[in-house]
C-alpha positions in Angstrom: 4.0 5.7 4.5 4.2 4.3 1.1 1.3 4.6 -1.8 0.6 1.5 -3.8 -1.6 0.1 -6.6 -2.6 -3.3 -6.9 -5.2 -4.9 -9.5 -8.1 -7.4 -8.3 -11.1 -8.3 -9.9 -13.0 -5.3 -8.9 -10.6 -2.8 -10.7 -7.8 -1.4 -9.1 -7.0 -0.5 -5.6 -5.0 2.1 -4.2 -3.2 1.8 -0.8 -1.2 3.7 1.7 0.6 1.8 4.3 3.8 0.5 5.9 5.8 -2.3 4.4 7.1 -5.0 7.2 10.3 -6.5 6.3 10.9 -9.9 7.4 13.3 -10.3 10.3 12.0 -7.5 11.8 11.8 -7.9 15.8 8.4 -7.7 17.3 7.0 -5.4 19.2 6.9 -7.5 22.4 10.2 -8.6 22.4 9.2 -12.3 21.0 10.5 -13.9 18.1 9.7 -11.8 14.8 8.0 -10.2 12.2 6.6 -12.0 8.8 6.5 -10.3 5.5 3.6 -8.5 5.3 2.1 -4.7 3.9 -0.2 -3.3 6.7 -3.0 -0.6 5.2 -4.2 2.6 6.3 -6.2 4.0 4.0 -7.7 2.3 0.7 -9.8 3.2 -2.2 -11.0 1.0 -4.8 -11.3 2.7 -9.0 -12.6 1.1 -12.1 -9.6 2.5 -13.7 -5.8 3.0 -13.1 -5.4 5.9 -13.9 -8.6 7.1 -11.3 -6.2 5.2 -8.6 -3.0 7.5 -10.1 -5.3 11.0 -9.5 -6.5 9.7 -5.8 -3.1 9.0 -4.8 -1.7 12.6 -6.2 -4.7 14.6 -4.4 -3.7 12.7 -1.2 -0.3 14.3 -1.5 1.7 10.7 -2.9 3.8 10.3 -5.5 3.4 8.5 -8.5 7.1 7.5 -8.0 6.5 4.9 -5.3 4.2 2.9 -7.1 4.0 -0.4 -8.0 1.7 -1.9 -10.6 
């Protein structure tokens, strides 16, 4: 799973989820996959860096962000 942070108009948001590539089969067997970042956990900060501290106490890395 991959941590990210994006901005919206409530602050910013920080995410941990699986990235779908397009082209990717689906799971039934029927035509395929759009583009598409599914979530599994979320928190929403006032700050950045609030979102940067979450993500390290959840055991991410600060590496696999995006801004």
């Amino acid at each position: 799973m991959v941590w990210r942070i994006r901005k919206s108009s409530l602050g910013f948001i920080a995410e941990k989820g699986i990235e779908v590539k397009s082209g990717t089969p689906a799971p039934g067997g029927i035509g395929y996959l759009m583009p598409a970042f599914i979530v599994y956990e979320m928190a929403t900060f006032k700050t950045q860096r609030q979102a940067e501290k979450y993500i390290i106490q959840k055991g991410g890395t600060l590496a696999a962000l995006e801004a």
